[in-house]
PASEBA-1860 file (N, C-alpha, C; in nm, 3 decimals):
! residues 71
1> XXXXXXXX> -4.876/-0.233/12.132/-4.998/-0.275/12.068/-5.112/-0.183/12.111 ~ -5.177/-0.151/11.990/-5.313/-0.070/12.041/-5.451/-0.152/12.018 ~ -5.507/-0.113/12.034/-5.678/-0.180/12.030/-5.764/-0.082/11.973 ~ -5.819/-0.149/11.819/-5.856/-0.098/11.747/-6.009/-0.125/11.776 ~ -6.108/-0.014/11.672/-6.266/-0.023/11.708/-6.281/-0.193/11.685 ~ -6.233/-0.234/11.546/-6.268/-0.383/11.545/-6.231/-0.496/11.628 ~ -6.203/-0.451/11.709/-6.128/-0.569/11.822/-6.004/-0.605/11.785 ~ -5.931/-0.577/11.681/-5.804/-0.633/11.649/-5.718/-0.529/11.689
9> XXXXXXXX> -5.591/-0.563/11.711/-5.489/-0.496/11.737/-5.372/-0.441/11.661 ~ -5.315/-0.399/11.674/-5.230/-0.323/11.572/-5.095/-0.271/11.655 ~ -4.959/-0.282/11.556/-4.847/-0.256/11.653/-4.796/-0.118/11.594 ~ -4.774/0.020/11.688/-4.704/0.148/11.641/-4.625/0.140/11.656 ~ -4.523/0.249/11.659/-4.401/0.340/11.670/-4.453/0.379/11.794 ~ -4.385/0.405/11.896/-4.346/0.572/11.977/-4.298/0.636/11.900 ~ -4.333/0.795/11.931/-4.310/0.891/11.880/-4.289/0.982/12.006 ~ -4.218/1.111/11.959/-4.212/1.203/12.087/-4.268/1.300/12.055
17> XXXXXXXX> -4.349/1.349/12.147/-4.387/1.500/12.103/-4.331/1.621/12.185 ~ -4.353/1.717/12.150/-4.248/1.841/12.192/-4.380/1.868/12.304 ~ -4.359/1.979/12.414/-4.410/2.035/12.498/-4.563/2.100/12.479 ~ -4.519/2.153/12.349/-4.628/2.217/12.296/-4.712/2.151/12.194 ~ -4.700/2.075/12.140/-4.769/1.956/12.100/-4.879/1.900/12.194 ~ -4.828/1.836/12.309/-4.901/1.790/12.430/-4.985/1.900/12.469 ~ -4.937/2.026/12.455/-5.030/2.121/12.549/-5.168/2.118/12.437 ~ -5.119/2.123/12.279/-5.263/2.195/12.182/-5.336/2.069/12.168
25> XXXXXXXX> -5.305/1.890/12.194/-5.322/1.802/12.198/-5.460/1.835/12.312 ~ -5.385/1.864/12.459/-5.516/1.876/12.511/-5.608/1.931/12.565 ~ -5.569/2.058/12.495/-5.615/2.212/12.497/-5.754/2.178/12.379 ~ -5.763/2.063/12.251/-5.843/2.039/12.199/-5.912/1.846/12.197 ~ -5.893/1.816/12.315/-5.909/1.699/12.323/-6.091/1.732/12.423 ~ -6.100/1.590/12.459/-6.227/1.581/12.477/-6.160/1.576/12.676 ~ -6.239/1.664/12.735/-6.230/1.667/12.911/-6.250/1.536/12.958 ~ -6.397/1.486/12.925/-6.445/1.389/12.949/-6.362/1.253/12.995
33> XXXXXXXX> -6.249/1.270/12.913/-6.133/1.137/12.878/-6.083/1.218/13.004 ~ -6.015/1.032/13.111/-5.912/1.132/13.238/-5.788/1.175/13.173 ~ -5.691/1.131/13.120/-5.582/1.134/13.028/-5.589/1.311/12.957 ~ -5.695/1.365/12.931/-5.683/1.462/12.863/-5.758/1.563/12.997 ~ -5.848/1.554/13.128/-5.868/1.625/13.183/-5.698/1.652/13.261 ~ -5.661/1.528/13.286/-5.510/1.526/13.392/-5.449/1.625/13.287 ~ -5.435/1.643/13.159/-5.353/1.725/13.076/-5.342/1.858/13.069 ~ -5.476/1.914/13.078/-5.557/2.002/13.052/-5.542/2.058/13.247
41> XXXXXXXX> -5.534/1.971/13.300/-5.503/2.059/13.472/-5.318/2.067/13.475 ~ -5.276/1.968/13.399/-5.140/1.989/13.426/-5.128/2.157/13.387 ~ -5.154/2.137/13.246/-5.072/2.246/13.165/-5.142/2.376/13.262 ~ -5.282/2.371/13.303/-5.343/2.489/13.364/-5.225/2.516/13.521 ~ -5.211/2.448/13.555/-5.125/2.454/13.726/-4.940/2.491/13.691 ~ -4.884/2.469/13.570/-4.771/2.481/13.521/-4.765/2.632/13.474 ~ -4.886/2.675/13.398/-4.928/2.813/13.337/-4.897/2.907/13.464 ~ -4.984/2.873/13.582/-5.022/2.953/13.726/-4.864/2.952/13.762
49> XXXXXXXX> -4.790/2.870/13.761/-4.667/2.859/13.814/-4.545/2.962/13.769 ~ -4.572/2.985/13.660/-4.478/3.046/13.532/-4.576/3.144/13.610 ~ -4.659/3.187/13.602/-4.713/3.327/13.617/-4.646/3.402/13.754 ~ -4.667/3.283/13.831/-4.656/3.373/13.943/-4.482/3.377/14.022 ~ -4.428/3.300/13.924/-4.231/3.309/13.902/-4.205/3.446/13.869 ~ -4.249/3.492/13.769/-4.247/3.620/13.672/-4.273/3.682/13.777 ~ -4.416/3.717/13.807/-4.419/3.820/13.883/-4.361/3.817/14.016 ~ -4.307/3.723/14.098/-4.208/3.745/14.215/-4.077/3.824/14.159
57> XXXXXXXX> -4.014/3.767/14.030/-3.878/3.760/13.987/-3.917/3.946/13.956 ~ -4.061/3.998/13.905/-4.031/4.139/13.883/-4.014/4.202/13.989 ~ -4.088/4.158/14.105/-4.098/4.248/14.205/-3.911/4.216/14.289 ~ -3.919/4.121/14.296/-3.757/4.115/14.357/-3.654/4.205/14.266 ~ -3.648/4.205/14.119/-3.556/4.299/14.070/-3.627/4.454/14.074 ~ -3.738/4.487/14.100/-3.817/4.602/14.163/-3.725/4.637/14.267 ~ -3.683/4.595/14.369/-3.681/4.539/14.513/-3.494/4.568/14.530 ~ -3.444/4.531/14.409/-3.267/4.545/14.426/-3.273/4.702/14.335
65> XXXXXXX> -3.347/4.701/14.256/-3.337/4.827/14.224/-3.310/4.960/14.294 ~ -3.449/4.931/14.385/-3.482/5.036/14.494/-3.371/5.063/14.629 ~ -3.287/4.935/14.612/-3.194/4.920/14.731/-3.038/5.039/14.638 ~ -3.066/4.984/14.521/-2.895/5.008/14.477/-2.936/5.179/14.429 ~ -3.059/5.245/14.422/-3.113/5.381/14.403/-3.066/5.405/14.552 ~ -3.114/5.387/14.619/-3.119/5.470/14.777/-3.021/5.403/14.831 ~ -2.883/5.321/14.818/-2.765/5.340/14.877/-2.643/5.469/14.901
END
């Protein structure tokens, strides 16, 4: 049940949304709301995470490279 402007209520569906749905959801939602700031820090701290995977994972195959050159 949701809660509508008129005080009455109303019954939905769940629905699922894909990953990226959620991210443009609150990439254009309002900050203000906690639900969409918590969203909007998730996806930002998940982004940093992926970033900085990549760049370990280059420098480590950097890293076997340099070993299997100079064996």
């Amino acid at each position: 049940m949701v809660d509508l402007d008129s005080g009455a209520k109303r019954e939905i569906e769940d629905i699922m949304l894909t990953r990226y749905t959620c991210y443009l959801i609150a990439q254009n939602g309002d900050p203000r709301k906690d639900e969409i700031a918590f969203a909007m820090s998730y996806f930002a701290v998940q982004t940093r995470k992926q970033e900085l995977l990549k760049q370990k994972l280059k420098a480590f195959c950097q890293f076997i490279n340099y070993i299997i050159i100079h064996l």
